[in-house]
N, C-alpha and C positions, 0 to 999 in steps of 0.2 A: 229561753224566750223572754222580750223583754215587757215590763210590767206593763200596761196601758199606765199613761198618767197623763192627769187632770191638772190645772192651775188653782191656787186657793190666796185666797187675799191678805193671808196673814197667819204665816208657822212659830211668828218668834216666842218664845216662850214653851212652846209645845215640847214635853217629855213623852216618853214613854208608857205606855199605859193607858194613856189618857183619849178619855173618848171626843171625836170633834165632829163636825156637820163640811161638809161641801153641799153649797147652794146657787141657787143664780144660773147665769147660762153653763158652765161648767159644771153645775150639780145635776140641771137637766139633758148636758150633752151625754154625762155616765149613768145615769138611769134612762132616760129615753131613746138616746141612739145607742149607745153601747149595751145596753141591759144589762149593766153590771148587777152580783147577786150577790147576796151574804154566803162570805167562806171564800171569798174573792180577795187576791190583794193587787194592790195596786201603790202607784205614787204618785205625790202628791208635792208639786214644784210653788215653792213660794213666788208669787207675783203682785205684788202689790197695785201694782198697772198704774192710774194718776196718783197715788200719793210716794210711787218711787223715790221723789228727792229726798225726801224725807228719813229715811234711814235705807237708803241705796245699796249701800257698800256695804255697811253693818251687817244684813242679816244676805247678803248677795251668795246666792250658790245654797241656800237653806232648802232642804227638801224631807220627807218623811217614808218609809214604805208603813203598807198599814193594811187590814183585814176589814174589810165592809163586814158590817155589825147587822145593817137595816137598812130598806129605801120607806123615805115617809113623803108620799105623793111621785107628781111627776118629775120634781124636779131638787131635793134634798138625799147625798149620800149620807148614812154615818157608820164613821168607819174609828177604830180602835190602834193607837198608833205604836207600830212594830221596834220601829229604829228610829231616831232621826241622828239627819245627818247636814253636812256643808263641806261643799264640793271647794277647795283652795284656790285662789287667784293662781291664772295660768301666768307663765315669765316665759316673755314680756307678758303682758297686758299689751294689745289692740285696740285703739282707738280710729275706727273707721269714718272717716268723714267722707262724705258721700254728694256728690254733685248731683243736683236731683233732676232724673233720668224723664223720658216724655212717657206718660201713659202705662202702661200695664207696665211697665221696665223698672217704674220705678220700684213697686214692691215688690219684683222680681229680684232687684240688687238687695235685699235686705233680706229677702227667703234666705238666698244663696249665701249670701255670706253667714248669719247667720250659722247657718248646717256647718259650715267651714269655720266656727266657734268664734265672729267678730266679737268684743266685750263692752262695746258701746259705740252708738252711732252718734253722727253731727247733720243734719242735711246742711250743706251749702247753695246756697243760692248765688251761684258764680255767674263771671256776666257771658258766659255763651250760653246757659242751659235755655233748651227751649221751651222746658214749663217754667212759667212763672208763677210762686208762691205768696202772694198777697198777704197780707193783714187778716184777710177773711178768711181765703183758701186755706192759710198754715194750720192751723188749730186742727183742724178735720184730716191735713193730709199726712200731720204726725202720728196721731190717733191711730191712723190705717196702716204706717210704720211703724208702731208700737203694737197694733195686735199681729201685723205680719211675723215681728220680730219673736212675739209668743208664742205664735201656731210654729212658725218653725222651730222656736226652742224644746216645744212641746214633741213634736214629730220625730226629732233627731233625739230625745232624751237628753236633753242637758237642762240641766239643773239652775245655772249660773244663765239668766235671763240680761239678753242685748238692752241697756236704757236708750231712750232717740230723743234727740234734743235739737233746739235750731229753728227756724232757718239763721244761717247767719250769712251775711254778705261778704265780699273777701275781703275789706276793711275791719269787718269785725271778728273773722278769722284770723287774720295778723295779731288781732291784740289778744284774740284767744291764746294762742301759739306761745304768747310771749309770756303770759301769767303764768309762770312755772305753780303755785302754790294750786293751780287746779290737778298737777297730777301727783301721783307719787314720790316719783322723780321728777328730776331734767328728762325730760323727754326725747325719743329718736324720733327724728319727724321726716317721711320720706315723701317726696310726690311723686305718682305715677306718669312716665311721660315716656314716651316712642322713641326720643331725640335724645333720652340722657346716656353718661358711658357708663359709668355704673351698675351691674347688673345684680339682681337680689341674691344670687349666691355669692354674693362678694363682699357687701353690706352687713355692717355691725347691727344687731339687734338685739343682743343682750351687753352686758357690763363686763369689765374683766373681771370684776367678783361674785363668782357662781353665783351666791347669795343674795346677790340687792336684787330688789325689785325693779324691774324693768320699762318703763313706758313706751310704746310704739304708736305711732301717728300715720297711718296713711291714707294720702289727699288721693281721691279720686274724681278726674275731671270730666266735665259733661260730654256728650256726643260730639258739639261743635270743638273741640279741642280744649286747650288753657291758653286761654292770649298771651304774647309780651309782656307786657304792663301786669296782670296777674303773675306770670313766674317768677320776673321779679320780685312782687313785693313777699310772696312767700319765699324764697330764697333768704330775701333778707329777716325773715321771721323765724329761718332758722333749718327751711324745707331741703331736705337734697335730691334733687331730680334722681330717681330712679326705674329702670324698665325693667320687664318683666322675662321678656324672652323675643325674637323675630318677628312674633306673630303682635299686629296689632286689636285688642279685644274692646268688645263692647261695654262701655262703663258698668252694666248690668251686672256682667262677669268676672270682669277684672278685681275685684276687691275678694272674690272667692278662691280664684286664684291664688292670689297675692298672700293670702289668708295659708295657703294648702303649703305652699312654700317655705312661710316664717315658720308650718307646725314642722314640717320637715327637718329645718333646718336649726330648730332648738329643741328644747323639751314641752313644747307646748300638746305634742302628738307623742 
């Protein structure tokens, strides 16, 4: 059975032995609704949540199991820690850029993907999507894409937590595309489209040398479709029209999918 586990805002440095606190909404979600009890173990998923940029990568995939020692109040565990550990970049790496979807759909597409192991999001703010993400709006609706991206990390047991970053416009996704020095590699950059010939089981997504690390890119486009004038200028940044299968899916879904497929089809699963 698998552990309950909690989120904690900072594992780095943490050995063995050593006794630590979970606090805050996650220290009162496992003492108040979970009634977690001393002689219990559990894990404990590093999340940093707003200071991610910050050492993102560094400590990414850090996690602990550990034995609840004591609850002090409603809302502080302290627990004794067992193991720790760090889950390794999957190959390829996932980089999910997401057309942002209208209404509940949208952190619906970042539940789903997510659970399907995405390893970081982008929203796009493309020019058919029908919500519009403001100056004002963004700030708030990343926030709701970055705790969706938690609770699902948390729910599915994974360790290695989605970062969401964005909105970026498709001009500023071109030039994202194009700054190789943001990924590990050169990156494989696929867009999802209905009309391409291409099909994902045909499609390169790792390197011919087992070994190097891999980057994957896939553009997922809003309800209204991907204009002309957009596939183009992604095209030209580098994107290969790719589909999925007959069936055409809801942008919600599609990147879950798409997601189930690359695990199949490498060692990512």
């Amino acid at each position: 059975m698998s552990l309950p586990a909690f989120l904690h805002p900072n594992l780095a440095g943490v050995a063995a032995g050593d006794v630590i606190s979970l606090t805050g909404p996650e220290g009162r979600h496992a003492v108040t609704v979970k009634r977690t009890a001393p002689g219990e173990q559990v894990l404990l998923i590093h999340s940093p949540g707003e200071n991610a940029e910050a050492y993102f990568r560094e400590h990414e995939g850090l996690y602990v199991e550990a034995t609840v020692q004591e609850t002090a109040g409603k809302d502080e565990l302290i627990v004794r820690v067992d193991t720790v550990g760090q889950t390794p970049a999957p190959n390829p790496r996932v980089t999910v850029v997401q057309a942002i979807p209208k209404s509940e759909r949208s952190e619906l597409a970042i539940d789903l993907a997510t659970q399907a192991g995405a390893d970081e999001f982008i929203a796009w703010q493309s020019d058919r999507c029908i919500a519009k993400w403001d100056a004002k709006k963004a700030p708030k609706a990343l926030q709701k894409w970055q705790a969706q991206a938690e609770s699902a990390a948390k729910q599915s047991r994974r360790s290695r937590i989605p970062h969401v970053s964005g909105p970026l416009t498709t001009p500023q996704l071109v030039h994202y595309l194009q700054q190789a020095e943001k990924f590990d590699s050169t990156p494989l950059i696929y867009i999802l489209h209905e009309d391409a010939t291409d099909s994902i089981k045909s499609v390169k997504l790792v390197y011919d040398e087992p070994t190097s690390q891999a980057d994957v890119v896939l553009l997922i486009g809003p309800e209204g479709g991907i204009g002309a004038e957009e596939l183009a200028a992604l095209k030209e940044a580098g994107a290969h029209p790719m589909k999925l299968g007959p069936e055409v899916l809801r942008t919600a879904s599609a990147g879950m999918v798409a997601l189930a497929a690359i695990g199949v089809r490498t060692n990512r699963w």
